[in-house]
C-alpha positions in Angstrom: -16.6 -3.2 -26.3 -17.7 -5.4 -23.2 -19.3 -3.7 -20.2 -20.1 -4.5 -16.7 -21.8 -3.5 -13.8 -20.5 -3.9 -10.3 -21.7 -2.7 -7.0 -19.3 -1.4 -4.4 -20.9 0.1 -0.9 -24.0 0.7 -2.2 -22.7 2.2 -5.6 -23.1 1.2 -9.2 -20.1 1.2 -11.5 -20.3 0.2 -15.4 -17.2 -0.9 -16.5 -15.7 -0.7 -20.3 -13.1 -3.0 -21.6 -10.9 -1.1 -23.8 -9.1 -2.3 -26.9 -6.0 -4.4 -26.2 -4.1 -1.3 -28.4 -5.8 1.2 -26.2 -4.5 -0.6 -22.6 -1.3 -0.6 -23.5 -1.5 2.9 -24.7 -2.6 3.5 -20.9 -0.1 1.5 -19.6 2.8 3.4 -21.4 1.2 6.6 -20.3 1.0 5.6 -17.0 4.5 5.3 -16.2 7.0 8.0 -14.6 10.0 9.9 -16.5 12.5 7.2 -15.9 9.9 4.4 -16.8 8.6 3.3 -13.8 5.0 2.7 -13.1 2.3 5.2 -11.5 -0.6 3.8 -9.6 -1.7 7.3 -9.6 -1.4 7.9 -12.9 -2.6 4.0 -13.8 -5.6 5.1 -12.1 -6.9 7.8 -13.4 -6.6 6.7 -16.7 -8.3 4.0 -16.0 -11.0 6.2 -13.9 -11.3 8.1 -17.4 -11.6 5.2 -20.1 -12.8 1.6 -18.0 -14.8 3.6 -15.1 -17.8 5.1 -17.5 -20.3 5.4 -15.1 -20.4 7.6 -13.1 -18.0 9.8 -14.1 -15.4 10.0 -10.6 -11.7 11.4 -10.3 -9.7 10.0 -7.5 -10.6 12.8 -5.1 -14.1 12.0 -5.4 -14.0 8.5 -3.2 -14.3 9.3 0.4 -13.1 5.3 1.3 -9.6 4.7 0.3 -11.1 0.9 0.3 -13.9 1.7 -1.6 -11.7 3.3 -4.2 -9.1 0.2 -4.6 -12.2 -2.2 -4.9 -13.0 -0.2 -7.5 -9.4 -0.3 -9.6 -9.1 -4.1 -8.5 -12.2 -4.8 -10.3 -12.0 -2.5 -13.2 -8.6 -4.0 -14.0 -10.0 -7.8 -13.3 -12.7 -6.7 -16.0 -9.9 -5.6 -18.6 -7.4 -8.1 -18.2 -9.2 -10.7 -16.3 -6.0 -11.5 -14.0 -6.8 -12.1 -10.1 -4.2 -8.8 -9.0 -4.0 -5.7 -10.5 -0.8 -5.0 -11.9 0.6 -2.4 -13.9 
């Protein structure tokens, strides 16, 4: 799979591209009982399979911003679409 490295305040993030199978498995997953969608759960799937380096979970980003730039740009990478959506 692709990769990429981005830099966000000072911090280096290499990026995966998952299978087209695999994103869609993370999409299912990330929706709620009745089938609506998480951003938290979104997220930190996407923290877990795009996000390989370095290793983070949600509670690890001090900036709120810092973490969205993050998402917006791992889920630009995957899907190349300008706005994250789930």
């Amino acid at each position: 799979m692709a990769t990429k490295t981005v830099e966000i305040n000072g911090v280096e993030y290499t990026l995966q591209k998952v299978a087209t199978n695999q994103w869609y498995k993370i999409k299912d997953r990330s929706k709620d009982k009745n089938g609506n969608p998480s951003e938290e759960k979104l997220f930190s799937e996407v923290l877990e399979h795009i996000v390989v380096s370095p290793k983070m979970k949600m509670a690890d980003f001090e900036e709120v911003e810092d973490f969205e730039e993050v998402m917006q740009a791992a889920i630009m990478f995957q899907c190349k679409r300008a706005e994250p959506k789930i």
